[in-house]
N, C-alpha and C positions, 0 to 999 in steps of 0.2 A: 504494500500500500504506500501510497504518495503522503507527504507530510501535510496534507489539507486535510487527507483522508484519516489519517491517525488523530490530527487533532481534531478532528470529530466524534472520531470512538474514543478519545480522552473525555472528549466535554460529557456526551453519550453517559458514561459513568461515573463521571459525576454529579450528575443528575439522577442518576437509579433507575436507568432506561436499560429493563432487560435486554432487549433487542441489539444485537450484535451487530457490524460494519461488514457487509459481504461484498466480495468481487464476483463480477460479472465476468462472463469470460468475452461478452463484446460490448463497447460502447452505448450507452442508452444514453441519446442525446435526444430522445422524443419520450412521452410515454406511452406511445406503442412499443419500442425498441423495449424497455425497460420490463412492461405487461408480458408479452410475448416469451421474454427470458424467463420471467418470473413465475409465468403459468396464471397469471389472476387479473382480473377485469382490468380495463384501460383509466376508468375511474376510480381504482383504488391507489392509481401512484400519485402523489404529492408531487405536484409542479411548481419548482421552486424558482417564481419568474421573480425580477426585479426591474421595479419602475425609478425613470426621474419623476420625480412632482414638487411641480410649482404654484406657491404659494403667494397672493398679496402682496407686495412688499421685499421678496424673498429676493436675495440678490443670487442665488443659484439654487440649481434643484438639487434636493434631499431625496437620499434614497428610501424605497418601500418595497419589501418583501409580499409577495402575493402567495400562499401558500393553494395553488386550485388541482380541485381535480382534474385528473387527466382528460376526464369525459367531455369538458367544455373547455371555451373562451372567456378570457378575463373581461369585463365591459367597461374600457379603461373610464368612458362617463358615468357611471353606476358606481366606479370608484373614488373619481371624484368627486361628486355632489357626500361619498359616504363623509369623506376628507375636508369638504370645503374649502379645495384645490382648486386653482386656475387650470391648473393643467397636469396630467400624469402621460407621462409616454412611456413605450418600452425603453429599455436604459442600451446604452451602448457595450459592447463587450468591456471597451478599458474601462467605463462605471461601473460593468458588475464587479470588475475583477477591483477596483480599488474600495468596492465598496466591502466585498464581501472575502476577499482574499481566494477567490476560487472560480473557476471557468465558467462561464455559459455551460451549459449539460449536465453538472456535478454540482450545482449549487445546492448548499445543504441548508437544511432550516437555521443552523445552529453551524459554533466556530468561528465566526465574522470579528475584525479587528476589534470593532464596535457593536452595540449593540441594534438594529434593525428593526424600527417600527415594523409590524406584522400583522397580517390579514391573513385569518384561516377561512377559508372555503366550508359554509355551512354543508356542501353536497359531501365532503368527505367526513362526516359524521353517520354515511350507509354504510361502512366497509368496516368490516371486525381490523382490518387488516391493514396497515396504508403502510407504503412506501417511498421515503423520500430517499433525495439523493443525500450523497455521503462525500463532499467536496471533492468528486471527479466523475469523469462519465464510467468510470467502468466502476463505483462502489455505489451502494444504498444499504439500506437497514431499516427493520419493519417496526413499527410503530401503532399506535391508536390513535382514532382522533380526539380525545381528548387529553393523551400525552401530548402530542401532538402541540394543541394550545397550550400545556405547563411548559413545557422544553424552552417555548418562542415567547412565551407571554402576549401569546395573541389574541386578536381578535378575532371574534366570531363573526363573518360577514356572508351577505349575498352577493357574490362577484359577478357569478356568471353573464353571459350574456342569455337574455330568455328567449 
């Protein structure tokens, strides 16, 4: 494992998240790719997206963690009015990666320099079972949705688009 990836199965245990850091033997940079390896529903993997969003006033955008199920599309307006955001866009690679210390495909709930305003996806509260990534495209590790929310100190949101 990669050193984004260990320190997330550090952070993982210290927190008292059963669920272990497992390697993929190929890249899951979708959550099809991820589903398919894994054997379980497309909307049980945690899609660990990150937005810029800008605020009133705000002389640049601050990062936001979208935690959505695989199933759907984030509705980046649904998130903003949640926000009371001017605006939220997808973030660029060099913002996930400064923001979160880890690649677009591997971005994990959890591990980031800093800590990550957080929005969990009310649809993955269906699945016994969710899977998010593990700071690389080739690791994840299973989880709940309601560890899920303790891990990230998130929020519980309607993201999708309807």
């Amino acid at each position: 494992m990669g050193p984004a990836s260990l320190l997330v199965a550090d952070r993982l245990a210290e927190l008292g998240v059963n669920g272990e850091v497992r390697e993929l033997p190929h890249p899951a940079r979708t959550a099809a790719d991820a589903a398919r390896q894994l054997g379980c529903p497309t909307g049980a993997i945690a899609n660990s997206l990150i937005f810029a969003v800008t605020c009133d006033g705000s002389p640049r955008p601050t990062p936001l963690l979208v935690l959505t199920s695989g199933a759907h599309r984030v509705d980046t307006a649904k998130v903003a009015a949640l926000l009371g955001a001017t605006s939220v866009e997808r973030a660029t690679p060099e913002f996930v990666r400064a923001a979160t210390g880890q690649p677009i495909g591997g971005v994990a709930p959890l591990g980031h320099p800093s800590p990550i305003p957080t929005l969990v996806d009310e649809w993955l509260r269906g699945y016994d079972v969710v899977w998010a990534a593990a700071g690389h495209p080739h690791t994840v590790f299973p989880t709940s949705f309601a560890e899920l929310v303790r891990i990230t100190s998130g929020t519980v949101a309607d993201v999708g688009a309807d």
